[in-house]
Each structure stands twice: as C-alpha cells, then as structure tokens.
C-alpha positions in Angstrom: 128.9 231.5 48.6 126.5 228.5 47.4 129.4 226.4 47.2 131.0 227.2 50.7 127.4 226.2 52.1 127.4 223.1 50.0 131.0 222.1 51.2 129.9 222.9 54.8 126.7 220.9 55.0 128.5 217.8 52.9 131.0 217.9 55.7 128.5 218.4 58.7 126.1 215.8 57.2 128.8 213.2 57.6 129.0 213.8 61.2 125.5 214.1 62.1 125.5 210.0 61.9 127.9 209.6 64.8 126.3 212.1 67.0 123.1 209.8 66.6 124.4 207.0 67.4 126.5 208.2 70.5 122.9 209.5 71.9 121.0 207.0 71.0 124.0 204.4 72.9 123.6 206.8 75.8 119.8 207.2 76.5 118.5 203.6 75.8 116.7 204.1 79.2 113.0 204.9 78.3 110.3 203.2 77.0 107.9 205.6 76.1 106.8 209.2 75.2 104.3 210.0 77.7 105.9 210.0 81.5 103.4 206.9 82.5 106.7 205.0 82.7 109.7 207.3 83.2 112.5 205.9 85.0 116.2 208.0 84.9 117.8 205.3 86.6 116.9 202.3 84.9 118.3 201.3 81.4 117.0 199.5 78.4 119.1 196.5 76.6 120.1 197.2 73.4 118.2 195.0 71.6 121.0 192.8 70.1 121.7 191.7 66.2 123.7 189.1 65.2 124.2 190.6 61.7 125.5 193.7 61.3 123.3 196.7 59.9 124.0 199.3 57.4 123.3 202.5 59.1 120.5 204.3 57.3 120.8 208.0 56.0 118.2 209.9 57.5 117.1 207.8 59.8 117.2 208.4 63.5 115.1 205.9 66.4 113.7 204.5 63.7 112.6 207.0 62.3 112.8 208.4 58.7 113.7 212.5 58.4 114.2 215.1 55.9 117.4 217.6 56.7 117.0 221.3 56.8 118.9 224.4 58.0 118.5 228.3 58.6 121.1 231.0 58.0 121.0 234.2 59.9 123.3 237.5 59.5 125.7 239.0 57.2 129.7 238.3 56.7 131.6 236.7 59.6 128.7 237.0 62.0 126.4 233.9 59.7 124.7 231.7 62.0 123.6 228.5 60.8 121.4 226.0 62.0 121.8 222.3 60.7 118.5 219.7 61.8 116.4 216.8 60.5 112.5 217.2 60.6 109.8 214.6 60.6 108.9 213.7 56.9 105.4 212.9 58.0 103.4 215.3 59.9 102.8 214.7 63.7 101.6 216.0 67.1 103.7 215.8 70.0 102.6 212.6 72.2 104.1 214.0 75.4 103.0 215.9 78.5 106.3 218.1 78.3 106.0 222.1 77.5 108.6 223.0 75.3 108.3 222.0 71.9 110.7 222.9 68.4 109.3 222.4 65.4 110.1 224.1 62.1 107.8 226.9 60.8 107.1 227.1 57.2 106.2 230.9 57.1 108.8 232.4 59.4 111.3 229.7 58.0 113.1 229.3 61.3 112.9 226.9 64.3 110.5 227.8 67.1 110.1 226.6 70.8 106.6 227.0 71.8 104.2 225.3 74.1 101.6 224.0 71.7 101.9 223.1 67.8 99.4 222.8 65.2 101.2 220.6 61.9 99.7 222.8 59.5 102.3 225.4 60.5 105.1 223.3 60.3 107.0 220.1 61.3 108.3 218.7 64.7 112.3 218.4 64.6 113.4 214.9 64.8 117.5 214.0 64.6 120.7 215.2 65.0 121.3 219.7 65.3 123.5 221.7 65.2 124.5 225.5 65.5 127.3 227.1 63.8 129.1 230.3 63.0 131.5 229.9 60.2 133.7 226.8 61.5 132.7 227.0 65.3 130.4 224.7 66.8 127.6 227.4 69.1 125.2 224.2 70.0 124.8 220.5 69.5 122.4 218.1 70.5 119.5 215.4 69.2 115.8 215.9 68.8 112.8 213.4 69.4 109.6 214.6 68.0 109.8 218.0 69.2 111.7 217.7 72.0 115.4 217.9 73.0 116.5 214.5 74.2 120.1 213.0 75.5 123.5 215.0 75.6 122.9 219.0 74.7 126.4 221.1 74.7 126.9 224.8 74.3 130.0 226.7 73.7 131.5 230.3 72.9 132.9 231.5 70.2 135.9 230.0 71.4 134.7 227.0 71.7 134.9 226.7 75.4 132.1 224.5 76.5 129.5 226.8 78.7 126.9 224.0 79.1 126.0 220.7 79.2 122.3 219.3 79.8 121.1 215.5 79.4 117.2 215.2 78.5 114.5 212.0 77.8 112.0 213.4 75.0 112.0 216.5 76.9 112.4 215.9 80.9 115.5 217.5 82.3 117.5 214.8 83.7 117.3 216.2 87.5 113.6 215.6 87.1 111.7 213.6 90.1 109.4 211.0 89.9 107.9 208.7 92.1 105.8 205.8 91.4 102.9 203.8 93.3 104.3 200.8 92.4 108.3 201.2 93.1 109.5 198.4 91.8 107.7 197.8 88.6 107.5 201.3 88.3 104.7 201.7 85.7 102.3 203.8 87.6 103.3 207.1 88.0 102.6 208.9 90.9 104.1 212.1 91.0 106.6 214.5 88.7 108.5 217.5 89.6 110.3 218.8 86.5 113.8 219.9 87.8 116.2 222.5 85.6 119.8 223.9 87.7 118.3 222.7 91.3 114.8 224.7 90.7 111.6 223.6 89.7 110.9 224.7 86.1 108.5 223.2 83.6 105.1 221.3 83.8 104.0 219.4 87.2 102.3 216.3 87.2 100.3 214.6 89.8 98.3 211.6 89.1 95.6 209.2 91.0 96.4 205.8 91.9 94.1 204.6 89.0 96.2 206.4 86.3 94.0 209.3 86.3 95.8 212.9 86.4 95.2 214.7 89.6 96.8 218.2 89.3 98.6 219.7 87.3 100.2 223.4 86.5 103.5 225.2 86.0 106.6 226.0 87.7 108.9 228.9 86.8 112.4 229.6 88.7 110.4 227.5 91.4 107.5 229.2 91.7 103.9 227.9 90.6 102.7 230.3 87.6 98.8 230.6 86.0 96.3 228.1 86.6 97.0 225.0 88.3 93.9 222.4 87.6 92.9 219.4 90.3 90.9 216.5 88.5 88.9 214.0 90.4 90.0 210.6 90.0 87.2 210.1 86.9 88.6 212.8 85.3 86.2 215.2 84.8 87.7 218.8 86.9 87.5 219.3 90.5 89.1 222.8 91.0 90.9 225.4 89.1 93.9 227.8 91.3 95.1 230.6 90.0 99.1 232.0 90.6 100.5 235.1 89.3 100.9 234.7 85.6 105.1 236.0 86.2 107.2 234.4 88.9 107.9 236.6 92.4 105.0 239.0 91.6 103.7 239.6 94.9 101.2 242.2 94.1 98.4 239.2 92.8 97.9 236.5 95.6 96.5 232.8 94.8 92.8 232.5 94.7 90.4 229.8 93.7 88.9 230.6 90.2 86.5 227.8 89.8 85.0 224.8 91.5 83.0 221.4 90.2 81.5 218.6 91.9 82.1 214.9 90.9 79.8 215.0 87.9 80.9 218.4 86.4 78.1 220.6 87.7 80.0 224.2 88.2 79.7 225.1 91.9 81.7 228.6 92.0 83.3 230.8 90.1 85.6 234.2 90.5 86.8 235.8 87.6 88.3 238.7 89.0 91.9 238.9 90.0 92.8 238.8 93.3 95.1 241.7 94.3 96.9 241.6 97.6 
C-alpha cells in the first residue's frame, strides 16, 4: 500500500508544475493581496526574461512550499488530497472570508473565516483531490485562498464545475473605483458567487478609509454590518438575522458612536418581529 502511494504522488507531483504555470499564465491580472487595487479586467505583463529559467520545485508565485496530502476512507472509496503549504508561517493579508490552511491536530485541510499560525499553515500551490485514479478537484492556492481556474468532476469524470478566483474574490465580483481610470482607490465591492451576492462587502471613503462593511449569504445581508467614519474609528453597528431568509428577527441598530468614539446608544437585545 506504501508503495502504491509512493508511485501515485511521484506521478501527481510531476504534474502539479504544469498546472502552476497554466494558472499563473492565466491570472497575471492583479497586483496585490488586499482589494485596494482589484481590477478583473485589466491584465499584468508578464514580466519578460531573455534567458530561460529552470523552473523551481516547490516553488509557486515566488514562493517557496512544502508538499503534503490527506487520505480518507477504506478500499476503493480512499480519498486523497495532494497540496503545497507555506514553509514559513503567515497570516492572511486579505479582506476575503474563506480561508484553507492545514491543521496540525486534526491533520486535514480546513476552510474557516479566521486563522491563528500556531494551529497550522496557509496552503500555497498546486491541489488536488483524488479517488484512486479519478481526478474529484483541482485547482491553485495563494496564501489561503483559492485563486485562478478551480474544476470539479464526478466519479466519472464529467466536469460539474468550473470557477475562476484572484486570491479569493469570485471572478463575478463588482468593484467600482473613485478614480476609474487609474483605478487605485477603491470604492465599492460586492462579492458575486452563481449571480448572488455571497461573501464579505466592502465599502470604503474617498480617503481610503473603510466605510461599511458585513456579510452576504445567498443574497441576503447576515450578522452585524459595521459603518466607520471616514477617521476610522466606528460610527454604527446593524444587526441582520445571523441565517439567511429568517424572517422571524428584523434588522435593528445595536450600537451607535460619535466621531471621537464616545458610545451614544446601545441595544442588546434581539429584535423579534
């Protein structure tokens, strides 16, 4: 059995370079982590290189890794999972909710909202889900979160999905800017999965400061949603049903603040309708 997993990871291993490089050759089109710059239509330059570079093991954006997998079931039904981790640990530089890292004790991969290194370590590269010889899931991580081409298939291998992400933000996502054409001041973004709204909304003043900011779930706005003033200190906390389409708790204010951060109400009880 130790030898079959040897065999399959030797072969896998070989592939995971190509699937890098095809991502990384499609998604050149960002500059940074944080959203302060997001564009989906724009695209980098490759930076160009007269002399040809040896591709190096392990390393993906730059970025050196450490491979891992997880192996689930018994018999025919084995599930593995094939992924690179950071070698160094690191927090998540990004305004995006779900995160994957790999947790030591549990010794699987996770998808949570916040991280703490001393669990465990964000997944950075190439993945891959198998059972036996058929591909499940395939796609390319970037600090924690899922970034370019993601496919899914059955058993079959009959492709069921296909999803493109930067660091995180669904592709569909909308953003607008202040500044249009330079488009380095971020104005607004909607986080867009399938046609809904699904994920963390971002609202920020014109001088860079956030303005509001909560979460959307199958298009409906979910626990608190927080308004800043524009010297970021909080202006006003709303509070949504914690599950979407739960009509039996109606929105109320939870807390207020002026300007300088001096509390001017507060309601802690839930507001039934």
């Amino acid at each position: 059995m130790r030898l079959k997993l040897y065999l399959l990871l030797l072969l896998l291993g070989s592939g995971y370079a190509v699937l890098a490089q095809e991502n990384a050759s499609d998604d050149q089109r960002f500059t940074i982590d944080t959203p302060a710059s997001l564009d989906f239509k724009k695209e980098e330059d490759p930076i160009s290189d007269k002399k040809k570079k040896k591709v190096k093991k392990k390393v993906y954006y730059g970025i050196k890794t450490k491979k891992g997998f997880t192996r689930k079931g018994q018999g025919d039904r084995i599930t593995y999972e094939l992924f690179y981790v950071l070698k160094k640990p690191e927090r998540p530089q990004t305004f995006v909710r779900d995160i994957y890292w790999y947790d030591y004790t549990r010794r699987e991969i996770r998808k949570t909202t916040t991280f703490d290194p001393a669990k465990g370590v964000l997944l950075h590269g190439p993945y891959e889900k198998r059972q036996g010889d058929v591909v499940l899931e395939k796609g390319i991580f970037y600090k924690g979160t899922r970034h370019g081409r993601w496919m899914k298939y059955n058993r079959d291998s009959t492709l069921v999905d296909k999803d493109r992400y930067y660091r995180g933000w669904p592709k569909e996502s909308l953003v607008s800017y202040y500044d249009p054409q330079e488009r380095k001041r971020m104005k607004e973004m909607t986080p867009i999965e399938y046609g809904e709204k699904e994920g963390y909304y971002y609202f920020f003043h014109e001088n860079g400061q956030l303005a509001v900011q909560g979460e959307y779930r199958w298009d409906e706005k979910v626990g608190d949603w927080t308004e800043y003033y524009s010297n970021g200190k909080r202006k006003k906390i709303i509070t949504y049903p914690k599950e979407p389409f739960d009509e039996s708790i109606m929105p109320y204010v939870k807390a207020e603040w002026n300007e300088k951060g001096k509390e001017l109400y507060r309601n802690n009880k839930m507001a039934a309708k």
